[in-house]
DSSP file (Angstrom, degrees, kcal/mol; ACC not computed):
  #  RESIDUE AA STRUCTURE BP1 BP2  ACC     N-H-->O    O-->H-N    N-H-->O    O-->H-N    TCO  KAPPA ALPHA  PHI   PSI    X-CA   Y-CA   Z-CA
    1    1 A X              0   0    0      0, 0.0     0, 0.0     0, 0.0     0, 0.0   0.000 360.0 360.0 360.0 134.7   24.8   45.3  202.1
    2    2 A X        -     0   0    0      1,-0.1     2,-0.3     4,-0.0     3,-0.1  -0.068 360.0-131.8 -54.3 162.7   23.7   45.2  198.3
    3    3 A X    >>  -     0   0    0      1,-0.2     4,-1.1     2,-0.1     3,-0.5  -0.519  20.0-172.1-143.0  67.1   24.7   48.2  196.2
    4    4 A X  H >> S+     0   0    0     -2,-0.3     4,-3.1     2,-0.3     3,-1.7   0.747  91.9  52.4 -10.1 -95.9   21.0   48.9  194.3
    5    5 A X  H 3> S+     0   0    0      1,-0.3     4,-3.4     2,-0.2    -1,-0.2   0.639 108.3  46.5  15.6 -86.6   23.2   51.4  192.2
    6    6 A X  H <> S+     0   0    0     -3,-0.5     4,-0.6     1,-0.2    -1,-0.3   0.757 116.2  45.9 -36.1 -67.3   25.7   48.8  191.4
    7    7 A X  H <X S+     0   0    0     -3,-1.7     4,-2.7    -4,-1.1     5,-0.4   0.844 107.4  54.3 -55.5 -59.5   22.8   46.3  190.4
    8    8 A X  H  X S+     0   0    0     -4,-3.1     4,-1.9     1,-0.2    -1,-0.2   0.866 109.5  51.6 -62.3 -27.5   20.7   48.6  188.3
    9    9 A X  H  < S+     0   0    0     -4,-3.4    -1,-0.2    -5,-0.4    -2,-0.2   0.960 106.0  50.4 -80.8 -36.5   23.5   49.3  186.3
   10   10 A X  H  X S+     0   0    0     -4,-0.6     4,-1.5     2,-0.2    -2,-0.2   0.592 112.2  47.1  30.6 -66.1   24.5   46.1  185.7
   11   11 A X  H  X S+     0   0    0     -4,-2.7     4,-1.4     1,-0.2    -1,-0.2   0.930 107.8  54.8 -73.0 -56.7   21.1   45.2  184.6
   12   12 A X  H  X S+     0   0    0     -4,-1.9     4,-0.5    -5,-0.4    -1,-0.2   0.628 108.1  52.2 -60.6   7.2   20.8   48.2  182.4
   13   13 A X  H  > S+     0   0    0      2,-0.1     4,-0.7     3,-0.1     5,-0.2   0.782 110.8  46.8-103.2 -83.9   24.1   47.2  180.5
   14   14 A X  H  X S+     0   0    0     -4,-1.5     4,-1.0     2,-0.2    -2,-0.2   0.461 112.0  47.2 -25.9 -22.7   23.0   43.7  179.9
   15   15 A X  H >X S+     0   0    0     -4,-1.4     4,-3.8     2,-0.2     3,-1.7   0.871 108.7  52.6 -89.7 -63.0   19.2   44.6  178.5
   16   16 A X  H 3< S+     0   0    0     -4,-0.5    41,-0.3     1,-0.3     4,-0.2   0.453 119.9  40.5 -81.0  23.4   20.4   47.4  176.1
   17   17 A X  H 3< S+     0   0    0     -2,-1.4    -1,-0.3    -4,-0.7    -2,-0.2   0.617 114.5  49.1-109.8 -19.6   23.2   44.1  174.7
   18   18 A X  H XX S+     0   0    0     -3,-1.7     3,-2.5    -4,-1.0     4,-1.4   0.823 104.5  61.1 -49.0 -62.8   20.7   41.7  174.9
   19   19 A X  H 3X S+     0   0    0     -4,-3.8     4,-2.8     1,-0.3     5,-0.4   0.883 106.6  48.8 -27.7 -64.2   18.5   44.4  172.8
   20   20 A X  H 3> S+     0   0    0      1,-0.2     4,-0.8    -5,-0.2    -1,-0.3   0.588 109.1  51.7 -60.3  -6.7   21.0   44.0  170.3
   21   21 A X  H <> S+     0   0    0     -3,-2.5     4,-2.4     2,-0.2    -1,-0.2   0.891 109.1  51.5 -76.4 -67.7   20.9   40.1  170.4
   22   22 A X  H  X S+     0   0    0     -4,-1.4     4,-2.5    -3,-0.3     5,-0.2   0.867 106.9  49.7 -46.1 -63.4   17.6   40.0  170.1
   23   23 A X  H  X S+     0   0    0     -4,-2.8     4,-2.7    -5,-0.4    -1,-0.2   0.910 105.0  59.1 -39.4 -62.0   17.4   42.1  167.2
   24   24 A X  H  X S+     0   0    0     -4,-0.8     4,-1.6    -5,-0.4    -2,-0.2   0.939 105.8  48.5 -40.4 -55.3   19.9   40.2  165.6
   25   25 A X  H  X S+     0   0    0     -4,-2.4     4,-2.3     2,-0.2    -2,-0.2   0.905 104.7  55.6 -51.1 -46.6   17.9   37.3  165.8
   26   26 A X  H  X S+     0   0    0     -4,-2.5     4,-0.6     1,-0.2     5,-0.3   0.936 107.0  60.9 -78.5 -30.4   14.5   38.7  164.5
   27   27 A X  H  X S+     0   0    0     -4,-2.7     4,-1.3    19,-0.4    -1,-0.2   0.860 100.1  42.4  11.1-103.3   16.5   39.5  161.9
   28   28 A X  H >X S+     0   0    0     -4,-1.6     4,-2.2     2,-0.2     3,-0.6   0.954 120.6  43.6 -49.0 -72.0   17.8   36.2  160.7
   29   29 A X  H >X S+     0   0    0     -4,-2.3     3,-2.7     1,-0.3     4,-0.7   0.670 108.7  62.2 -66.6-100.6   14.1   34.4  161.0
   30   30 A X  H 3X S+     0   0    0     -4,-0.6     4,-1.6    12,-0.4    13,-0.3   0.172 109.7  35.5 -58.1 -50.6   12.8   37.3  159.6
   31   31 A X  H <X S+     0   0    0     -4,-1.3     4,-2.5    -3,-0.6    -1,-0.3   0.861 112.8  54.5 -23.8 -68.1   14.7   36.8  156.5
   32   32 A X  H << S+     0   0    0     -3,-2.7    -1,-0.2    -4,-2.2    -2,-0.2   0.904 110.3  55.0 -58.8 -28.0   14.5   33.2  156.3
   33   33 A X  H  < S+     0   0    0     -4,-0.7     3,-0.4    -5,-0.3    -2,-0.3   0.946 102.5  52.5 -51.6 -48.1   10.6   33.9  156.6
   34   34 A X  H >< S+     0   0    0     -4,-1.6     3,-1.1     1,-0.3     4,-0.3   0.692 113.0  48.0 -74.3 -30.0   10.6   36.1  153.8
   35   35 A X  T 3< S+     0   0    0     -4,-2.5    -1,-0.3     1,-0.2    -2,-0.2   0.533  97.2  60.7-112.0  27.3   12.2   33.3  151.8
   36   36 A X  T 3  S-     0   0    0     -3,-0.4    -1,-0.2    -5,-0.2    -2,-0.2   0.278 137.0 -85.6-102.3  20.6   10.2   30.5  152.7
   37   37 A X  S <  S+     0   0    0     -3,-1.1     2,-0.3     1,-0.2    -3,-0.2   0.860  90.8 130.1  92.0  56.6    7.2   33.0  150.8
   38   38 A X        -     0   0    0     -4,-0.3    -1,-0.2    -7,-0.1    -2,-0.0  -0.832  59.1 -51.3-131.2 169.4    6.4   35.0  154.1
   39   39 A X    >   -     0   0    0     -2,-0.3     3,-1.6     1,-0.2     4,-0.3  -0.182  20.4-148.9 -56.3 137.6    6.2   38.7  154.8
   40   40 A X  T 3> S+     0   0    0      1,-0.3     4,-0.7     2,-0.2    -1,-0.2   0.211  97.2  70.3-100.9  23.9    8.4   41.2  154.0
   41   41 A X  H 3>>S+     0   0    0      2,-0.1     4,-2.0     3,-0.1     5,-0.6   0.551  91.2  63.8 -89.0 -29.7    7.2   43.2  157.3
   42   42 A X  H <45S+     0   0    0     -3,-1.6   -12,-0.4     2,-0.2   -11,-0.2   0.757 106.3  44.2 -87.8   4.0    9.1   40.3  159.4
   43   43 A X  H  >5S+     0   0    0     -4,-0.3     4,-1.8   -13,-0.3     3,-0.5   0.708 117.3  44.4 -75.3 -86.3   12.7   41.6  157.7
   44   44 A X  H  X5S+     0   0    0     -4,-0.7     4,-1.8     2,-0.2    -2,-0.2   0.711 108.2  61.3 -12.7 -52.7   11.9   45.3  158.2
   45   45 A X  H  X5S+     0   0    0     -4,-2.0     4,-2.9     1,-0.2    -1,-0.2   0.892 108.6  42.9 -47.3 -73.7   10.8   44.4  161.5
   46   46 A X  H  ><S+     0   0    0     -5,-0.6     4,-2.7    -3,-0.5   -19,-0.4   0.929 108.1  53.1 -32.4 -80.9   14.0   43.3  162.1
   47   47 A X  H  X S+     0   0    0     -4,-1.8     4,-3.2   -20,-0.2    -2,-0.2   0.987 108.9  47.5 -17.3 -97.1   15.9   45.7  160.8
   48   48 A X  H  X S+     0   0    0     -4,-1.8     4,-1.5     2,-0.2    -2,-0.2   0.540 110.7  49.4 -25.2 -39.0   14.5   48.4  162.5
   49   49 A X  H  X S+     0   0    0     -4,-2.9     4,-1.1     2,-0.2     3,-0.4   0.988 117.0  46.4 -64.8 -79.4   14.5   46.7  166.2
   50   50 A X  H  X>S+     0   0    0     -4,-2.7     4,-2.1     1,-0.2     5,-0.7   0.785 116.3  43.8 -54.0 -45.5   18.6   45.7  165.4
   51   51 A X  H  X5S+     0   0    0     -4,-3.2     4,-3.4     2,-0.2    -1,-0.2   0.968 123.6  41.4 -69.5 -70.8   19.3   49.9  163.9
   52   52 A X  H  X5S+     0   0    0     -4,-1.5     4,-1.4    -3,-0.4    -2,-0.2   0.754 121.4  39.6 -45.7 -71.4   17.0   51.0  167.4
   53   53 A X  H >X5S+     0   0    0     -4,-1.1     3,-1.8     1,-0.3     4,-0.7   0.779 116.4  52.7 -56.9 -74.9   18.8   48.4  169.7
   54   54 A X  H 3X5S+     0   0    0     -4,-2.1     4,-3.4     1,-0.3     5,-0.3   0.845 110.1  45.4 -63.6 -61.5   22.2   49.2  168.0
   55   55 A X  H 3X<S+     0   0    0     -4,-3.4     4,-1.2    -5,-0.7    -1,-0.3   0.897 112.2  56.7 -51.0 -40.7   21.9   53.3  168.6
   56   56 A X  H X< S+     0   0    0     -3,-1.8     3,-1.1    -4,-1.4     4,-0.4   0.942 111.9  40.5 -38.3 -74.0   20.8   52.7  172.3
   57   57 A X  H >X S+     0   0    0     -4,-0.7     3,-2.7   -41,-0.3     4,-1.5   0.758 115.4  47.1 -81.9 -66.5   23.5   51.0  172.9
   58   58 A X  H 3X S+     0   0    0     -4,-3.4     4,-1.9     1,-0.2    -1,-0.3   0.716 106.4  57.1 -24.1 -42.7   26.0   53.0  171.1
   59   59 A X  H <X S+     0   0    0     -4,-1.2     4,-0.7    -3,-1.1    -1,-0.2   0.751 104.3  57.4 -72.9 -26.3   24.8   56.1  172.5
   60   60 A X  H <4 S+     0   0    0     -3,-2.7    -2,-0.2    -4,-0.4    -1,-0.2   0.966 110.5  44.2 -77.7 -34.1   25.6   54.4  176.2
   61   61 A X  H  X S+     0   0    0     -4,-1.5     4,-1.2     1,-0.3    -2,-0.2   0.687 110.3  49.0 -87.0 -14.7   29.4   53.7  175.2
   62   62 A X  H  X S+     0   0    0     -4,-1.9     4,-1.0    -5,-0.2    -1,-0.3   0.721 111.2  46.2 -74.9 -27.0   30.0   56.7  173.9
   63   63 A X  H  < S+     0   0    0     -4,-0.7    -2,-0.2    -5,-0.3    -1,-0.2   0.502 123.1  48.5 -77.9  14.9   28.2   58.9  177.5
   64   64 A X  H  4 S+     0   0    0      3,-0.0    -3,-0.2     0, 0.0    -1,-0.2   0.683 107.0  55.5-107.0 -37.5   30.8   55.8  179.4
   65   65 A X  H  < S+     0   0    0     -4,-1.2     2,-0.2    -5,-0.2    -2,-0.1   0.668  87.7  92.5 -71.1 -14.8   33.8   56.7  177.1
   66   66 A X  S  < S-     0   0    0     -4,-1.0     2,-0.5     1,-0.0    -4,-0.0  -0.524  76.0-133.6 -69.3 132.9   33.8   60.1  178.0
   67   67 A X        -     0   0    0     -2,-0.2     2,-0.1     1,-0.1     3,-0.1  -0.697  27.9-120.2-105.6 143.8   36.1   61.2  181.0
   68   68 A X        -     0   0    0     -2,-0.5     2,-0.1     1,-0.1    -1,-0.1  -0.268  27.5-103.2 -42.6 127.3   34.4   63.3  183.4
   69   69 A X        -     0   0    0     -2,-0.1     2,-0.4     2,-0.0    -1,-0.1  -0.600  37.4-132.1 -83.8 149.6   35.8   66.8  184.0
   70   70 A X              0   0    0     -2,-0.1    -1,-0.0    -3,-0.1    -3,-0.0  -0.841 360.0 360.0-105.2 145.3   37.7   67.1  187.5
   71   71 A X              0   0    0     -2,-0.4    -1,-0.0     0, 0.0    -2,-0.0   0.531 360.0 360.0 -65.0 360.0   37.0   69.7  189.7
């Protein structure tokens, strides 16, 4: 039998590092946009997604690094 649980966490690990991927990416193009004469909304942009994506992510490894009190 599958283990939903199992899966969905799984999943959820991979989008919020993939966030950070992503981000990373719009990034770079945004940058290279801005110096091929292009807007300086698609660097900001960027930014902002990579700092969002970054904090998620962070915020999940620090609630996993924490040990659990035992009864």
């Amino acid at each position: 039998m599958i283990d939903l649980q199992k899966v969905a966490r799984g999943a959820d690990v991979f989008l919020d590092l993939a966030g950070v991927v992503i981000g990373s990416l719009m990034l770079v193009i945004g940058v290279e946009t801005y110096r091929d004469g292009g807007s300086m909304g698609w660097p900001i942009a960027g930014s902002v997604l990579l700092l969002i994506n970054l904090w998620v992510a962070s915020r999940r490894f620090v609630r996993r690094g924490r040990s659990t009190p035992s009864p």
